[in-house]
Backbone as ProteinMPNN parsed JSONL, in Angstrom:
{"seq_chain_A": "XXXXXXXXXXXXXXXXXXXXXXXXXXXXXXXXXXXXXXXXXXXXXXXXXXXXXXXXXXXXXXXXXXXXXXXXXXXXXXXXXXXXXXXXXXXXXXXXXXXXXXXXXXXXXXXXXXXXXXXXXXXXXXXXXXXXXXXXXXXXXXXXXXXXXXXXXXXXXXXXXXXXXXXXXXXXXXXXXXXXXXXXXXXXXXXXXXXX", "coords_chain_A": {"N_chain_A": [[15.96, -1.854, 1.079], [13.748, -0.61, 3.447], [10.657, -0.514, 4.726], [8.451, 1.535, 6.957], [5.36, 0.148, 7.198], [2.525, 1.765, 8.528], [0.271, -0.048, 10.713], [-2.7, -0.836, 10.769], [-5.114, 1.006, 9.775], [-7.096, 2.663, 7.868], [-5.897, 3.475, 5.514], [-4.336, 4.954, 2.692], [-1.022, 4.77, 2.163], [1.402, 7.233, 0.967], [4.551, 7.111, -0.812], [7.154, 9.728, -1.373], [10.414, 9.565, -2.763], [13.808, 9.89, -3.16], [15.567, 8.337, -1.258], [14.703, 5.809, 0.555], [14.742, 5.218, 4.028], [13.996, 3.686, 6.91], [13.528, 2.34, 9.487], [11.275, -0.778, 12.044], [11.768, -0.163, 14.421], [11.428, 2.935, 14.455], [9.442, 4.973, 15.923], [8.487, 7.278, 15.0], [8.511, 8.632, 12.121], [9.984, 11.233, 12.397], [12.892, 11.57, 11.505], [13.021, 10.848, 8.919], [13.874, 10.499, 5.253], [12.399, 11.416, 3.641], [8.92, 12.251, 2.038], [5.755, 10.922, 3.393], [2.877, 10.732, 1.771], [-0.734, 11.182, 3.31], [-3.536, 9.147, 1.927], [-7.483, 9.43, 3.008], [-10.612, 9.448, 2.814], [-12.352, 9.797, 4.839], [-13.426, 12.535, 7.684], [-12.811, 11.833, 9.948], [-11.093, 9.853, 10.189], [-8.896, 11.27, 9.243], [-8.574, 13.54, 11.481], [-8.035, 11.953, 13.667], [-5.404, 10.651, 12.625], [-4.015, 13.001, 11.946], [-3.676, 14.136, 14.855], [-2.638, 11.779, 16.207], [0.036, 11.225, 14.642], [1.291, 13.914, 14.987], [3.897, 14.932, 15.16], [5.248, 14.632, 12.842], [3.541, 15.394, 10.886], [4.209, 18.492, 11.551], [6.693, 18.338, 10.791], [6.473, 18.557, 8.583], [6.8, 15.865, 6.933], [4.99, 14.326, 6.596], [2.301, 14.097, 4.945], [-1.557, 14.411, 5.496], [-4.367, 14.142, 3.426], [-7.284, 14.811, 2.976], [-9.672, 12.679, 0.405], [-9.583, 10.389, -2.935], [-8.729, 7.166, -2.799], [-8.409, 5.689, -4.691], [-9.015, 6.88, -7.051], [-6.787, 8.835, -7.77], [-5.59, 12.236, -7.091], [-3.012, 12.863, -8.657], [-0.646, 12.752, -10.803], [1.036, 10.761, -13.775], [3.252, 8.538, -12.245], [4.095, 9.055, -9.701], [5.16, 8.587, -7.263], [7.566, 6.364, -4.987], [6.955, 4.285, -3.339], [3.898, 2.841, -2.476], [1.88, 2.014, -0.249], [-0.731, -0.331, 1.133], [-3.033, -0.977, 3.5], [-5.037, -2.586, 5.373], [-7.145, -2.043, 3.613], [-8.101, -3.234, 1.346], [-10.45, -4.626, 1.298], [-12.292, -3.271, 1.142], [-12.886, -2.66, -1.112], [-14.519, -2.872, -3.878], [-14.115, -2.477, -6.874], [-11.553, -4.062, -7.835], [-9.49, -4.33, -9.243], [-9.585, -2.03, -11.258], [-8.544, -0.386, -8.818], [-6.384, -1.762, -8.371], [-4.816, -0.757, -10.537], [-4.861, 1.905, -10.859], [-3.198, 2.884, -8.901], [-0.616, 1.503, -9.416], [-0.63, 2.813, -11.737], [-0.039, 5.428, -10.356], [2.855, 4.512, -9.505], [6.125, 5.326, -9.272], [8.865, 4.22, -12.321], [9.893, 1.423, -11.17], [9.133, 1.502, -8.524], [7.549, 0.439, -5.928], [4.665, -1.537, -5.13], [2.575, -2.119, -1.981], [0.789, -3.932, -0.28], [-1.625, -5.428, 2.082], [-3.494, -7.382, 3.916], [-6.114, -9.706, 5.303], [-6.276, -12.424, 5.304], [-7.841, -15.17, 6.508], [-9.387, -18.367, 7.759], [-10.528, -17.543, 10.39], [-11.061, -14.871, 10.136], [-12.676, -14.862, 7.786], [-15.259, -15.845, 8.873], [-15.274, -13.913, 11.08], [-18.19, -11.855, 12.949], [-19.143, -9.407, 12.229], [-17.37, -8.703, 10.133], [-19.017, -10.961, 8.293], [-21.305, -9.333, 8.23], [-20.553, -6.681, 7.066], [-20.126, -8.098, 4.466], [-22.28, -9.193, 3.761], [-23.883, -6.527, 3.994], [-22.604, -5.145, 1.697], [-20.486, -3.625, 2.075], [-18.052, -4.743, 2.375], [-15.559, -6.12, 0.592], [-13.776, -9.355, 0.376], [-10.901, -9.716, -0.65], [-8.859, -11.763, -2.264], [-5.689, -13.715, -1.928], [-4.539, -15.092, -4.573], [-6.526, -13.899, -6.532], [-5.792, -11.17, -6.341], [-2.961, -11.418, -7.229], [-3.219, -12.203, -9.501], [-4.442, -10.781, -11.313], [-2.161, -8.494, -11.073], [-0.265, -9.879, -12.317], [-1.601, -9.582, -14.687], [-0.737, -6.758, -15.846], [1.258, -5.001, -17.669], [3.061, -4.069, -16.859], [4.178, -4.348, -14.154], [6.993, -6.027, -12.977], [7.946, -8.0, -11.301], [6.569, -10.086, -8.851], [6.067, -10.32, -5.115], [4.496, -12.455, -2.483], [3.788, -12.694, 0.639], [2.895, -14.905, 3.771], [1.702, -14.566, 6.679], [2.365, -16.387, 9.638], [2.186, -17.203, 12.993], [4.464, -17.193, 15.734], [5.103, -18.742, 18.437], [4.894, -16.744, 21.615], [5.051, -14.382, 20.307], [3.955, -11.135, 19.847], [3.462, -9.393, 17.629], [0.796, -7.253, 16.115], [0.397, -8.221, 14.06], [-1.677, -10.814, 12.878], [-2.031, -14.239, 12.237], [-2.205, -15.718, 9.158], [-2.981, -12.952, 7.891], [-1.332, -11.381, 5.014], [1.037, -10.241, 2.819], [1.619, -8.846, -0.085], [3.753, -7.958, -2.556], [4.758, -5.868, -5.103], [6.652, -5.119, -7.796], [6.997, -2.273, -9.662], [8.221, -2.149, -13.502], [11.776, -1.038, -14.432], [12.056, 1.823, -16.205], [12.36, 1.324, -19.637], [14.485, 1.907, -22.242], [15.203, 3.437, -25.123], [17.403, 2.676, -27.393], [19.11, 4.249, -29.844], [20.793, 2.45, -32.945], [23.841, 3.423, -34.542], [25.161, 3.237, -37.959], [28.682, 3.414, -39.62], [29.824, 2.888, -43.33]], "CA_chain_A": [[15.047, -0.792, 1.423], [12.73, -1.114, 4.472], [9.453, 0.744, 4.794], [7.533, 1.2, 7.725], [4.031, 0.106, 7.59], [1.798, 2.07, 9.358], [-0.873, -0.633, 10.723], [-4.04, -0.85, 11.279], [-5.17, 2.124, 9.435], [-7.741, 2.25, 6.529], [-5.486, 4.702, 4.703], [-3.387, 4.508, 1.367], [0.191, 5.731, 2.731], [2.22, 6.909, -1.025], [5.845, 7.821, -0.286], [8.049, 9.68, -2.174], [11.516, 9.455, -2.343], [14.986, 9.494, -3.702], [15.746, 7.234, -0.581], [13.86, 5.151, 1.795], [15.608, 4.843, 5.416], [13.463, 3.932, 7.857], [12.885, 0.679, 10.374], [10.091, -0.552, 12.793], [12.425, 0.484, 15.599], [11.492, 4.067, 14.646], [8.388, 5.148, 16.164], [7.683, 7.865, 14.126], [9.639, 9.272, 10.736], [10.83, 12.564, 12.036], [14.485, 11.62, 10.669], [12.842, 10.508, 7.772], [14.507, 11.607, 4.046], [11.377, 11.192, 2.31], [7.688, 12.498, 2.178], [4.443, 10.421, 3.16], [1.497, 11.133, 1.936], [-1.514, 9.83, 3.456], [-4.852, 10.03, 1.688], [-7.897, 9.19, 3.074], [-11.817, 9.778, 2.92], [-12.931, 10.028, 6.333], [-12.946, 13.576, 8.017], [-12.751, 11.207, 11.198], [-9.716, 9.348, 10.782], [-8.234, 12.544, 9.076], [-8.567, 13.755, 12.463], [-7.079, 10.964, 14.159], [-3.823, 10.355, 11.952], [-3.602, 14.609, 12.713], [-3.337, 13.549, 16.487], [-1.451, 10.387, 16.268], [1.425, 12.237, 13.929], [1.3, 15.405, 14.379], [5.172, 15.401, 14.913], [5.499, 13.752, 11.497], [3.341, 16.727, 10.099], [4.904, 19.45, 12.044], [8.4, 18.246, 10.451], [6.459, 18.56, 6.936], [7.265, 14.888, 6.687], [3.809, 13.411, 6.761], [1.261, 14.979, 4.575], [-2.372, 14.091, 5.293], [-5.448, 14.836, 2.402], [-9.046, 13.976, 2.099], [-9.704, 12.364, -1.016], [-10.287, 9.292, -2.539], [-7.358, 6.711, -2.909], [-9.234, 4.628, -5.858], [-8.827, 7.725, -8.154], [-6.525, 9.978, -7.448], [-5.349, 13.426, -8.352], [-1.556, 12.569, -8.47], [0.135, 12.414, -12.084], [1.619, 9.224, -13.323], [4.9, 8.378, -11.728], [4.76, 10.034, -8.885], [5.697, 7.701, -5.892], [8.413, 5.225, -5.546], [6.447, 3.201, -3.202], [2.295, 2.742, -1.854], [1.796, 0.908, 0.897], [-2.006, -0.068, 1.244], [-2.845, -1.779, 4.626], [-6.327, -2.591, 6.01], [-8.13, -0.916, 3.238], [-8.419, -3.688, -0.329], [-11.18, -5.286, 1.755], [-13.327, -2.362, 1.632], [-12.494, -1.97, -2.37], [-14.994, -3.383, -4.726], [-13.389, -3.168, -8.054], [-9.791, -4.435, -7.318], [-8.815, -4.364, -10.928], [-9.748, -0.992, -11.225], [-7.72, -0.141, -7.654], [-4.628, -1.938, -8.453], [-4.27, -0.259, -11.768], [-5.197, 3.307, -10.341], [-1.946, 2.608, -7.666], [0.275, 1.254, -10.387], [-0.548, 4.688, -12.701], [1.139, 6.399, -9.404], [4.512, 4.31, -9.149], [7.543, 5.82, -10.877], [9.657, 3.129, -12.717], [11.259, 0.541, -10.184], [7.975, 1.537, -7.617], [7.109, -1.219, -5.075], [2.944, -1.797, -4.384], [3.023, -2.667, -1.167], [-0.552, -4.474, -0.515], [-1.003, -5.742, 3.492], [-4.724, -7.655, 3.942], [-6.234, -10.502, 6.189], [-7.074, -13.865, 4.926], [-7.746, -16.275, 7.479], [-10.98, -18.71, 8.141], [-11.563, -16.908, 11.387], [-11.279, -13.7, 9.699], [-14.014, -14.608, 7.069], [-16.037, -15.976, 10.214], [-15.96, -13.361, 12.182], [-19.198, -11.633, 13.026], [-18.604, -7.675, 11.673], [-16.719, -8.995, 8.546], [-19.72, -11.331, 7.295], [-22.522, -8.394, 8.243], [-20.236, -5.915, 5.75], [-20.267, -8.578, 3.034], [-23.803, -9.209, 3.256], [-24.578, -5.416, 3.627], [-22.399, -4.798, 0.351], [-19.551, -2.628, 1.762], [-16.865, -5.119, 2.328], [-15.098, -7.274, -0.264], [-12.668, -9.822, 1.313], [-9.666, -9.81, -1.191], [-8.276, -13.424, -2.281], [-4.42, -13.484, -2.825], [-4.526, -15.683, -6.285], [-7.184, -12.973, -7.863], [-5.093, -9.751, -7.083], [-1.91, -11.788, -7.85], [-3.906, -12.582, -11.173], [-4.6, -9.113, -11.781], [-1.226, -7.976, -11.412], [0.131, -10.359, -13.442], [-1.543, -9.078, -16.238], [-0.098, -5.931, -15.922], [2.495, -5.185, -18.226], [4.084, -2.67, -15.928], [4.571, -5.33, -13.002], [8.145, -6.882, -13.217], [8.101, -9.115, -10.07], [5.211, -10.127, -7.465], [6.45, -11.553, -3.779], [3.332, -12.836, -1.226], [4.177, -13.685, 1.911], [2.097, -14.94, 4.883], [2.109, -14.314, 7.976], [2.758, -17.139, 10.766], [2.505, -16.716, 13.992], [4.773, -17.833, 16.232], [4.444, -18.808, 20.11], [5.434, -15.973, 21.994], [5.039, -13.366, 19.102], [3.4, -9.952, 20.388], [3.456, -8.249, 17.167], [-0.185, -7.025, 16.161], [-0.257, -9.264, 12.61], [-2.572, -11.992, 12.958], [-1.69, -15.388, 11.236], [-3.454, -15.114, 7.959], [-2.554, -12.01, 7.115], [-0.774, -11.664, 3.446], [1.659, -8.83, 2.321], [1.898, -8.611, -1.648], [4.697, -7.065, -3.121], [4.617, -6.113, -6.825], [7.615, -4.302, -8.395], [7.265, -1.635, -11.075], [9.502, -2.298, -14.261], [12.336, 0.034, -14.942], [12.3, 2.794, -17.757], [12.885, 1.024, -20.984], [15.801, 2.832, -23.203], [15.498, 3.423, -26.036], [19.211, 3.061, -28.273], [19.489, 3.954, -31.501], [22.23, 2.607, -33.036], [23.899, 3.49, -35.865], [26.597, 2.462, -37.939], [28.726, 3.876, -41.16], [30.406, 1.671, -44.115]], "C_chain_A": [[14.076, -1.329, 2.458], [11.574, 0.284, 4.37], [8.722, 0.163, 5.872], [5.962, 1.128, 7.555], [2.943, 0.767, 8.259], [0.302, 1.247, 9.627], [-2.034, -0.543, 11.306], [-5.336, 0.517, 11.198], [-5.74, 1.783, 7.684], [-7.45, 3.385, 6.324], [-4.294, 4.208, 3.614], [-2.203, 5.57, 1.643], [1.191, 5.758, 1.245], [3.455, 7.761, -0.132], [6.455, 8.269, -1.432], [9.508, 10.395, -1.801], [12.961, 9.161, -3.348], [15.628, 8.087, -3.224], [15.213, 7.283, 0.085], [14.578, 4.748, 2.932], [15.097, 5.187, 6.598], [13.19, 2.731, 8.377], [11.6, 0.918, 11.009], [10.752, 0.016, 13.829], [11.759, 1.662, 15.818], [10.109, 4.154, 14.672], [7.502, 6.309, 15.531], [8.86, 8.266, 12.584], [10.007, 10.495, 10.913], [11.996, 12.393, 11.401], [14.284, 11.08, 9.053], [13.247, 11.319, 6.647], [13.204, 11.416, 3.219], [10.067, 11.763, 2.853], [6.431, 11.714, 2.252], [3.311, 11.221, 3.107], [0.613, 10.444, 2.215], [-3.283, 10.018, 2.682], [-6.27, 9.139, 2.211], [-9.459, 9.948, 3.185], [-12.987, 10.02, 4.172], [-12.38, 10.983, 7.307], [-12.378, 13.06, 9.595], [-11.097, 10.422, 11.871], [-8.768, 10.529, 10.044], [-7.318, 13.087, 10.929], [-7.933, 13.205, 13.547], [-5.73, 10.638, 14.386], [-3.533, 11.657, 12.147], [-2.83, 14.168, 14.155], [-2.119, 12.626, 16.868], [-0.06, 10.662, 15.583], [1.534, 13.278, 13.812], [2.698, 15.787, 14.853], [5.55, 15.44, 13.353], [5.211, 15.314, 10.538], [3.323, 18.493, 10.362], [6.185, 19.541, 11.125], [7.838, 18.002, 9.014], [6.781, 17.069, 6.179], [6.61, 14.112, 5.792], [2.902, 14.331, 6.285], [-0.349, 13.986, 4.244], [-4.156, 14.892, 4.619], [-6.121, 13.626, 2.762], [-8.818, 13.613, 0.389], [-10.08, 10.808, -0.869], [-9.061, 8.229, -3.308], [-7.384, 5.464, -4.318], [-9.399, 6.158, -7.101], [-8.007, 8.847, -7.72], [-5.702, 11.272, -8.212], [-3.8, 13.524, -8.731], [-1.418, 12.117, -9.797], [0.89, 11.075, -12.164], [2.611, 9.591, -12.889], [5.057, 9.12, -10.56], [5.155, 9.569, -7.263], [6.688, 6.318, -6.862], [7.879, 4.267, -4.807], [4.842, 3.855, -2.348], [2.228, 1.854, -1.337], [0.067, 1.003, 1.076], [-2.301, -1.398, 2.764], [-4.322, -1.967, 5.082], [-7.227, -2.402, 5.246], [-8.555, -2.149, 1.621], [-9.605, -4.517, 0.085], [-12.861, -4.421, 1.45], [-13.816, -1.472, 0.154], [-13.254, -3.24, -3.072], [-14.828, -3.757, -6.177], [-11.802, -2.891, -8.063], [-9.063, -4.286, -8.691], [-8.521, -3.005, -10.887], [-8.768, -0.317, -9.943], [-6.425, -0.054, -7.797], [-4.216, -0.678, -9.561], [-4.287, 1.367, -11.641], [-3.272, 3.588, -9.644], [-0.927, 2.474, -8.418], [0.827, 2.195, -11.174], [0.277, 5.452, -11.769], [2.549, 5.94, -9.346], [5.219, 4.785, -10.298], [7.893, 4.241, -11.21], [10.054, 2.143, -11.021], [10.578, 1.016, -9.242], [8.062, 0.338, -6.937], [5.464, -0.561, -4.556], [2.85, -2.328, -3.472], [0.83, -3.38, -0.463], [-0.901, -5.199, 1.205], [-2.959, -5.884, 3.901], [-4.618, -8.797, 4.441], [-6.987, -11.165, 5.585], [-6.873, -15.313, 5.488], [-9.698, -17.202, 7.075], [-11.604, -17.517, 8.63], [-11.81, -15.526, 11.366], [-12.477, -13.06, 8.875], [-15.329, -15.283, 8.358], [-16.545, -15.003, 10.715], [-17.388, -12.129, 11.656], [-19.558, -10.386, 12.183], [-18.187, -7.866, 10.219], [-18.269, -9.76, 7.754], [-20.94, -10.013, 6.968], [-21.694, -8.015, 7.25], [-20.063, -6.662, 4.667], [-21.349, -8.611, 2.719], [-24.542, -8.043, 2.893], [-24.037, -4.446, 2.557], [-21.061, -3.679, 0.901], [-18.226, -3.502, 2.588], [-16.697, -6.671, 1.588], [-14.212, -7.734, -0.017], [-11.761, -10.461, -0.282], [-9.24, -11.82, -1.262], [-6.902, -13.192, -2.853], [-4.404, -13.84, -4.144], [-5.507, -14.404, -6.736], [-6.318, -11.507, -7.556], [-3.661, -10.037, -7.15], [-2.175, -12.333, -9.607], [-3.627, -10.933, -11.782], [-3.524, -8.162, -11.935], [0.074, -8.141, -11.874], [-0.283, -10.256, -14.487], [-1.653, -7.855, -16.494], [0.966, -5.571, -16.409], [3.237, -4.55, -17.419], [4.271, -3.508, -14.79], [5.962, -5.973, -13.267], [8.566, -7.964, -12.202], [6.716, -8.985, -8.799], [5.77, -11.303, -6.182], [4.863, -11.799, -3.136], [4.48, -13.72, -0.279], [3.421, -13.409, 3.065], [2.403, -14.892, 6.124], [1.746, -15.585, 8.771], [2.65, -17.079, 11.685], [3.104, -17.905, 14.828], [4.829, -18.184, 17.431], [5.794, -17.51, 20.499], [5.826, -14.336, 21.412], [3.883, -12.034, 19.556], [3.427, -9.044, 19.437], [1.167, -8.501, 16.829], [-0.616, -7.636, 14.694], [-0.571, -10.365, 12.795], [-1.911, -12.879, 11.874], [-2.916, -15.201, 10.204], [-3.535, -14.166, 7.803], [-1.444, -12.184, 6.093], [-0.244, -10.409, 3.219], [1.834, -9.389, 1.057], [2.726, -7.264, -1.564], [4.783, -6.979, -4.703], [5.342, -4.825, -7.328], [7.446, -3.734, -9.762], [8.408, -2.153, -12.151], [9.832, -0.822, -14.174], [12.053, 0.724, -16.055], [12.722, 1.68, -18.824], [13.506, 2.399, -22.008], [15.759, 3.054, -23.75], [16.749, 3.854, -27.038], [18.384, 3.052, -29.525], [21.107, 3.517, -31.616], [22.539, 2.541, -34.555], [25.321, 3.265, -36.417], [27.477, 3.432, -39.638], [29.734, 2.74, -41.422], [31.972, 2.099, -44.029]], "O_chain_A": [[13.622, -2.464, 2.313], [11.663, 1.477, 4.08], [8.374, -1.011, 5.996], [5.336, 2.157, 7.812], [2.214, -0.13, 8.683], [-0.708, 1.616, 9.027], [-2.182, -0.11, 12.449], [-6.127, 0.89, 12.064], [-5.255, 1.133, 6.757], [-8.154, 4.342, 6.644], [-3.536, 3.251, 3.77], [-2.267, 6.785, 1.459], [1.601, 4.786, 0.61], [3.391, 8.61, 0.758], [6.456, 7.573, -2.448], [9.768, 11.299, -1.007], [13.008, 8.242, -4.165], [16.031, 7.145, -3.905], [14.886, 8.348, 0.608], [15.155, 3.678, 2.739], [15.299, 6.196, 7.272], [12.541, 1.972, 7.657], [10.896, 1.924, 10.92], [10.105, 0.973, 14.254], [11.367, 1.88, 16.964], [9.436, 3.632, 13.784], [6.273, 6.367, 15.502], [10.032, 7.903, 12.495], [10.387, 11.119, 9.922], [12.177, 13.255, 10.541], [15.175, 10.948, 8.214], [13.14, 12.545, 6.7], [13.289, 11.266, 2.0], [9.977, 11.814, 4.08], [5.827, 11.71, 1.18], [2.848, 12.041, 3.9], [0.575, 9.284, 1.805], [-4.037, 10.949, 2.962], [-6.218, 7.982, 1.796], [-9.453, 11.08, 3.669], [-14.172, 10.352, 4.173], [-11.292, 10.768, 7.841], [-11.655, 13.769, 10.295], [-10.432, 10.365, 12.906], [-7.647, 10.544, 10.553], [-6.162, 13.028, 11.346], [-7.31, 13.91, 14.341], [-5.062, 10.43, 15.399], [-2.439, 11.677, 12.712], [-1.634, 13.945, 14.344], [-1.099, 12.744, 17.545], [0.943, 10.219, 16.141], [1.839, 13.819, 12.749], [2.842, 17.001, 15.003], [6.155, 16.388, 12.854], [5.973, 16.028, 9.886], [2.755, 19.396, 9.747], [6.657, 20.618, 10.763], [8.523, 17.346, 8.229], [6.996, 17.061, 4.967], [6.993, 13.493, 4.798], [2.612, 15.312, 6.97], [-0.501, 13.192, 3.315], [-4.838, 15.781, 5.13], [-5.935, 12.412, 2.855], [-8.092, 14.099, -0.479], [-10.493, 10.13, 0.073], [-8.558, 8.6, -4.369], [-6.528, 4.662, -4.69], [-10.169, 5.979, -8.045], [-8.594, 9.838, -7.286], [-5.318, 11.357, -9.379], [-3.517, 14.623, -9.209], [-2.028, 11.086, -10.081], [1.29, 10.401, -11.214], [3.025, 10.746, -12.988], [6.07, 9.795, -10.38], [5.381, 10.331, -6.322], [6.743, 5.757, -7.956], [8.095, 3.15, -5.277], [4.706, 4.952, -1.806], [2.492, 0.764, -1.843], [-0.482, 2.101, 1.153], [-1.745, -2.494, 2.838], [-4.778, -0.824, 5.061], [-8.347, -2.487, 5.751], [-9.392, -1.684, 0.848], [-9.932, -5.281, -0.823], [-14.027, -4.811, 1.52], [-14.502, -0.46, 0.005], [-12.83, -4.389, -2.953], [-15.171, -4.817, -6.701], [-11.124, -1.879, -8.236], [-7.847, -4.109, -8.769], [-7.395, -2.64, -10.548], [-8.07, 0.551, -10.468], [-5.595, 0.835, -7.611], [-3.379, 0.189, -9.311], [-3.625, 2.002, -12.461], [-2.439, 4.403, -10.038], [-0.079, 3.346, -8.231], [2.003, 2.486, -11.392], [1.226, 6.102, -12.206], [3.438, 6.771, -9.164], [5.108, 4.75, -11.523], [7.415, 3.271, -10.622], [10.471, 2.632, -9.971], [11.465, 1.234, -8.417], [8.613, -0.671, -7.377], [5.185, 0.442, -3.899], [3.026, -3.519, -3.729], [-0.127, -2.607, -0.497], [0.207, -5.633, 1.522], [-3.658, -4.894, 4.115], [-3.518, -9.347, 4.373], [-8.133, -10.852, 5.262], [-6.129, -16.232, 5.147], [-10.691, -16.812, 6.462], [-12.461, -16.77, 8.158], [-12.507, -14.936, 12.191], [-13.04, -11.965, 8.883], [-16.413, -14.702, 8.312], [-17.749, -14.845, 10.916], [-17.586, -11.68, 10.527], [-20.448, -10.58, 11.354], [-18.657, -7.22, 9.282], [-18.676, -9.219, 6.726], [-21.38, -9.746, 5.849], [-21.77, -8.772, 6.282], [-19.806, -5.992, 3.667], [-21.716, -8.204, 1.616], [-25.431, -8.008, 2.042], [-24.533, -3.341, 2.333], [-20.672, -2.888, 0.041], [-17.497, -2.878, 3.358], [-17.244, -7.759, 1.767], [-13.278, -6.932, -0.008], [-12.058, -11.52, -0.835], [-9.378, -12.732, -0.446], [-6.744, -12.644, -3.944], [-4.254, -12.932, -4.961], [-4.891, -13.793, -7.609], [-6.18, -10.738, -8.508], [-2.942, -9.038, -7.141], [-1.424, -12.695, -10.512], [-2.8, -10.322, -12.461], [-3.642, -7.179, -12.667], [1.052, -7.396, -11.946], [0.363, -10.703, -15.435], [-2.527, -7.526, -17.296], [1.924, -5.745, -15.655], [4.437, -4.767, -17.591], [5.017, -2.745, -14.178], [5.768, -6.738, -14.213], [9.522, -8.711, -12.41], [6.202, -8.054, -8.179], [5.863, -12.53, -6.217], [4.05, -10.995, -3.591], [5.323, -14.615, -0.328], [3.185, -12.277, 3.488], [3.508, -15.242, 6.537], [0.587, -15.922, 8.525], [3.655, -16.38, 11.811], [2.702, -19.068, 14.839], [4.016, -17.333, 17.792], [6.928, -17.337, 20.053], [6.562, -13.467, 21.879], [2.722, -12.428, 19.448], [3.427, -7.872, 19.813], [0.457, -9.447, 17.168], [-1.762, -7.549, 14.252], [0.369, -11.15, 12.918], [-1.369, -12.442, 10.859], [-4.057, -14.757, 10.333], [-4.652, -14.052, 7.299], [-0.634, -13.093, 6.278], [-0.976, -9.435, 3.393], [2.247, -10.548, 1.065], [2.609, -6.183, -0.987], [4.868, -7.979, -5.417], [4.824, -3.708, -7.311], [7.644, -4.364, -10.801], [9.473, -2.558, -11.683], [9.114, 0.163, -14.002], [11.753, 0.023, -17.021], [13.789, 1.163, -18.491], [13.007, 3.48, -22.32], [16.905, 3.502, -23.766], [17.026, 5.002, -27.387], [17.507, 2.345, -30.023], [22.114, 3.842, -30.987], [21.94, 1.971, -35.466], [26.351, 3.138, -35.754], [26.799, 3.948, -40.527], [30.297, 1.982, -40.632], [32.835, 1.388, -44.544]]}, "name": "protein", "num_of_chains": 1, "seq": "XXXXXXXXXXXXXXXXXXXXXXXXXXXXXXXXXXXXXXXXXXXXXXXXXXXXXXXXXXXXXXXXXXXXXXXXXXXXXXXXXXXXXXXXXXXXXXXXXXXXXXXXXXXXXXXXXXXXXXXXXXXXXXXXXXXXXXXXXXXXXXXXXXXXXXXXXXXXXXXXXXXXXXXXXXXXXXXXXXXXXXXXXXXXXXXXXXXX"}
């Protein structure tokens, strides 16, 4: 399964889907078999992601709501995967977050998690002002790989960092971190029964 990312975007993208079939090749998801939703709290980048996809949500593909992506109004189970990209930085109780996100995946879900942890990331100038002025919390892989290891509903967690290599023109900075954390399947329940 591949899922495109949409980066650089403080928005919580939830897909749902029978099947996922989509690369980076493809510049937008009109041929897409599945539905994104995107939800975010800012009438601004609302406005924006309108603009920037509005093939996506012409072709009913791409559905973007206000709201708030740390509680939302979505029943359990109702995505097979959440992709969160730019945005666990800006999320104060991460416990509380993950486990919100988790309540949305069906069985066999993937959390798809996509945040920047470098030095020159906690350095830079913009990032320390929003820690000091209380509205950005810079994420540490080990504590929300803690946290969703003690999740009974987690059945596998990948991390993997990003590298950069000479000559590399994509827009992920070294020190960036994708977490992957796989829903368990349905458990079965058999009876079984027997005569003498």
């Amino acid at each position: 399964m591949e899922i495109y990312i949409y980066k650089r975007l403080n928005i919580c993208f939830l897909i749902n889907s029978s099947h996922v079939n989509c690369s980076h090749e493809n510049k937008g998801v009109e041929k897409a078999e599945y539905k994104v939703y995107g939800i975010e709290n800012s009438e601004q980048m609302i406005r924006y992601c309108t603009e920037k996809y509005a093939s996506e949500i012409e072709n009913k593909v791409l559905v973007l709501e206000k709201g708030d992506a740390l509680s939302m109004s979505y029943p359990n189970e109702s995505f097979d995967v959440i992709t969160v990209s730019n945005f666990i930085h800006l999320v104060k109780d991460k416990n509380a977050a993950l486990k919100e996100w988790v309540r949305c995946l069906k069985y066999g879900g993937t959390l798809a998690i996509l945040f920047r942890q470098s030095e020159a990331y906690a350095r830079d100038a913009f990032v320390q002002s929003g820690v000091q002025q209380g509205f950005m919390f810079l994420p540490q892989e080990n504590t929300l790989v803690e946290i969703l290891e003690n999740m009974d509903s987690i059945k596998n967690i990948e991390v993997m960092k990003r590298k950069v290599e000479e000559g590399d023109k994509d827009d992920i900075d070294e020190g960036d971190i994708l977490i992957l954390a796989t829903i368990r399947e349905e458990q079965k329940h058999i009876t079984i029964g027997y005569t003498e």
